[in-house]
N, C-alpha and C positions, 0 to 999 in steps of 0.2 A: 163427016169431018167437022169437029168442033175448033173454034178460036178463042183463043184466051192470050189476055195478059200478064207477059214475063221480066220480072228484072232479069236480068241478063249479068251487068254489072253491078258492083255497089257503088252507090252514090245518087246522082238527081235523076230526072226524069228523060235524060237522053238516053241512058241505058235499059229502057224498056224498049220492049218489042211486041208484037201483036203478032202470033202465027198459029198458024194450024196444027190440030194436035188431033191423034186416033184415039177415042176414049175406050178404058174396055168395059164389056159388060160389068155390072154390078156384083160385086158376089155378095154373101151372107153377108148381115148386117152395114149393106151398102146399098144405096141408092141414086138413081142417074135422074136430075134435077134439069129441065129445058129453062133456063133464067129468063125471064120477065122482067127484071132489073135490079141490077147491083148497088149495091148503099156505097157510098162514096165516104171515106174518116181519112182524117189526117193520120192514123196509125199507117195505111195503107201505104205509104210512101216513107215515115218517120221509119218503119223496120223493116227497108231495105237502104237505108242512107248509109249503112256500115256494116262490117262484118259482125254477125253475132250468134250464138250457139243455137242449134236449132235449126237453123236458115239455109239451106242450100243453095245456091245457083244453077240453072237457072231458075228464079223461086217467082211462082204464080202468085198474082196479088189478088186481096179482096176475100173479108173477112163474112159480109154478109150478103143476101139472096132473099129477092121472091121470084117464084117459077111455079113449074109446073110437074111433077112427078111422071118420069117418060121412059122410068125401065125401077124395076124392084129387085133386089137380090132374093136369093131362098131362102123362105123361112126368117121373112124379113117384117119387122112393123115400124112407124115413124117412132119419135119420142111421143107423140101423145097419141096415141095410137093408132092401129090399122095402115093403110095406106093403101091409095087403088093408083093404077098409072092414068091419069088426067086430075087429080086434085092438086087442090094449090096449097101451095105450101110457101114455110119461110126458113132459112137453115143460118143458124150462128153459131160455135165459129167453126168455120171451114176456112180449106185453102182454095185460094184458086178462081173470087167469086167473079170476077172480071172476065167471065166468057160468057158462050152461046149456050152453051150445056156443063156440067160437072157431076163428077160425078164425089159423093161425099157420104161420111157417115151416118146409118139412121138414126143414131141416138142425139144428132145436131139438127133433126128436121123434125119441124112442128105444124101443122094446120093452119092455115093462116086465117086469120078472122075476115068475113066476106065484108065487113064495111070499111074493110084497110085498101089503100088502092095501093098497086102493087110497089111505087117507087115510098111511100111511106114504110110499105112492112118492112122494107129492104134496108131502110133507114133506122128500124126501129130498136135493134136489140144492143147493138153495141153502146150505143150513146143511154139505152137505158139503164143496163145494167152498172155500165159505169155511175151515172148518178142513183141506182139502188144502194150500188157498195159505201159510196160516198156518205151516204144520209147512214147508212151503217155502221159504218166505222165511226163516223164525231155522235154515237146514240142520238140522233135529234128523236126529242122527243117532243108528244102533244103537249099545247100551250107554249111554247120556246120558240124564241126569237133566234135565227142563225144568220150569219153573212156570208154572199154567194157570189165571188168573184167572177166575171164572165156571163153572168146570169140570160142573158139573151142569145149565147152562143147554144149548139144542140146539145150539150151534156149541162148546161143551166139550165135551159127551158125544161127538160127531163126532170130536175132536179125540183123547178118549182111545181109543176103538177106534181109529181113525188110524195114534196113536202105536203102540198096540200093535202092528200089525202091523211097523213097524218097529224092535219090539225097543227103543222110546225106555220111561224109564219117567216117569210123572206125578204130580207134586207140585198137587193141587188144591183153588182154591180153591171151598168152601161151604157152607151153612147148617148147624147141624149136623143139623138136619131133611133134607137130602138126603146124608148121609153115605153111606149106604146105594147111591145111585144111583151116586155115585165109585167105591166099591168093585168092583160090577157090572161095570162096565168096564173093572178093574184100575186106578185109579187110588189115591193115598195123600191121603186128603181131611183140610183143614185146615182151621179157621175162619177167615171175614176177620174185621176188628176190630183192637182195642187187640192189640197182641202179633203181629201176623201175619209184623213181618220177620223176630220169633225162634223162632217157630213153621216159618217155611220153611226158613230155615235149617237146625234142628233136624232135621226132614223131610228133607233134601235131604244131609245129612251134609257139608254145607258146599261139594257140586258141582253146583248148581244151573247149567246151562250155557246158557239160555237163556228166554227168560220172551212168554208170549201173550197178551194181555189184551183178554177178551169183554167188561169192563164198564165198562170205561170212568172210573173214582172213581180221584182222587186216588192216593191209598191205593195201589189197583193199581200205579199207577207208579211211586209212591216206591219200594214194594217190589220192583219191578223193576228200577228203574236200582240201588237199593244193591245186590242180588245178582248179577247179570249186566254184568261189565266191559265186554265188548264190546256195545256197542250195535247194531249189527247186527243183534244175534241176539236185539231185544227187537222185537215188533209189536202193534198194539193196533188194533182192530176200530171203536173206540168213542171214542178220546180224540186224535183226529187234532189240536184244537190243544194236545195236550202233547209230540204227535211230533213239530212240528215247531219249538216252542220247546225242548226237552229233546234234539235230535237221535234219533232212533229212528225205525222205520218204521212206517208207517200203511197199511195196505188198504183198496178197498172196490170193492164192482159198479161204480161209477162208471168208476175209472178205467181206460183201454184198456191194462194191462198186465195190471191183475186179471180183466176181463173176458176176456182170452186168454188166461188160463191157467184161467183153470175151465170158461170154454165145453171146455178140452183133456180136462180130467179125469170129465168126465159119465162117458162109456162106462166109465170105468176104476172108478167108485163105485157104478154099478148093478149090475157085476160081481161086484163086492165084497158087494153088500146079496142081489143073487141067489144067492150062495153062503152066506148067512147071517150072514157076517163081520164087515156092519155093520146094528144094528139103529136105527130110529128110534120111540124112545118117545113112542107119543098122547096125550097126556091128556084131550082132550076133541075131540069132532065137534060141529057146529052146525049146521042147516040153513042156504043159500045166503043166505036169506033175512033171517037173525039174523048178516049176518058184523059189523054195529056193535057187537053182545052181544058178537061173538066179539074183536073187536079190543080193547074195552073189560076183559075177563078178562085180555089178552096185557098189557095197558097196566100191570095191576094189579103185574107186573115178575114173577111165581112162579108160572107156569102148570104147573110139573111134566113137562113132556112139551110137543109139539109140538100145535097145532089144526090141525083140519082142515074145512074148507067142504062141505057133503054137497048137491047140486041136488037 
């Protein structure tokens, strides 16, 4: 008997529940995953806040997973290949990642690299992928200066290792209590607030080529549309109806362009996290049990690092 986490209703987190659930064998191209720890994202709770297409009741939360591979369908291999019942694995996106066991598609389960501990790996795919698409969508290219609104939150820090690999450099924004964390990654951190378009500016030496925005404030965007002529090459994660009044682009899991182009780049980021390239900072583990604690700290909007679910 496996436990997982249910909305039940739509709306906050009172309407979740934690119960018991008979899982079935795996068939073809399925696999039954023993979880080691669930990645905690604000999406997690953001799409069940309302009814929306897709979504059923009662709907299992929890997009990503490290575990352990504890049943194989027939005539079954992971996404990157093989798979025996005891290797570790890591799987995005699935439904359902907030249990003891799940069972989930193989073509969403990957190896998980042996120097990831497992609430890292767990942590890893969604917040990368999203700052992959990001850096994708505004072309950052090598030698370019961009602005990175949020820049110390987990789909910033993504974004600045990201950048760096490609030689992009980062103008970002946050508190000056995570200044320290921007640096880390090679980033040039600035405060948001009163003063920030003359602050990036400043920062940016007046070639600011492109602008990302993780949080979604006003603010954010003002200061992106006055620094970045080409709109294009502005996207925001967070403030979808000011992309579409404002002309600029907006991403998200939702839609079937975003969702194929990150399901593209998994292999390409565990690659990257298994050669140490790119790191994901924990701030805090919780038992499976306490994930309302744990969503309740995420909510708090400064968690420091990524959570993770421990069964």
């Amino acid at each position: 008997m496996a436990r997982r986490w249910v909305a039940t209703r739509w709306g906050g987190l009172d309407g979740w529940e934690f119960q018991e659930v008979d899982l079935p064998e795996p068939g073809p191209g399925e696999v039954t995953i023993r979880v080691t720890a669930a990645g905690v994202n604000p999406a997690d709770y953001k799409h069940v806040s309302a009814p929306r297409a897709g979504v059923d009741l009662p709907a299992p939360i929890g997009y990503e997973v490290a575990g352990v591979l504890s049943a194989i369908g027939p005539d079954t291999e992971i996404a990157s290949g093989g798979g025996a019942v005891g290797d570790a694995v890591v799987a995005f996106r699935i439904s359902g990642g907030y249990a003891t066991e799940v069972v989930v598609p193989a073509k969403d389960v990957f190896a998980k690299p042996a120097r990831l501990e497992d609430a890292a790996a767990a942590n890893l795919l969604l917040a990368g992928s999203t700052a992959s698409q990001a850096l994708h969508v505004v072309g950052a290219r090598a030698g370019e200066t961009i602005l990175v609104h949020g820049a110390s939150g987990a789909v910033g820090v993504s974004v600045l290792q990201q950048a760096a690999e490609l030689d992009v450099h980062v103008i970002g924004t946050a508190s000056e209590a995570r200044f320290a964390e921007v640096r880390r990654f090679g980033g040039t951190p600035i405060a948001y607030g009163p003063g920030l378009l003359d602050r990036a500016r400043e920062a940016g030496h007046g070639h600011i080529r492109a602008a990302i925005d993780t949080v979604g404030t006003d603010e954010a965007v003002d200061v992106s549309l006055e620094l970045v002529a080409d709109r294009s090459r502005i996207v925001t994660i967070a403030a979808a109806g000011r992309a579409t009044q404002d002309g600029f682009q907006a991403i998200g899991g939702g839609q079937p362009e975003s969702a194929a182009y990150r399901d593209s780049v998994r292999a390409d980021l565990l690659a990257l996290a298994g050669s140490g390239r790119l790191q994901v900072p924990v701030a805090r583990t919780y038992p499976l049990a306490d994930a309302i604690e744990a969503l309740a700290f995420l909510q708090e909007g400064h968690p420091g690092g990524k959570i993770a679910l421990l069964p």
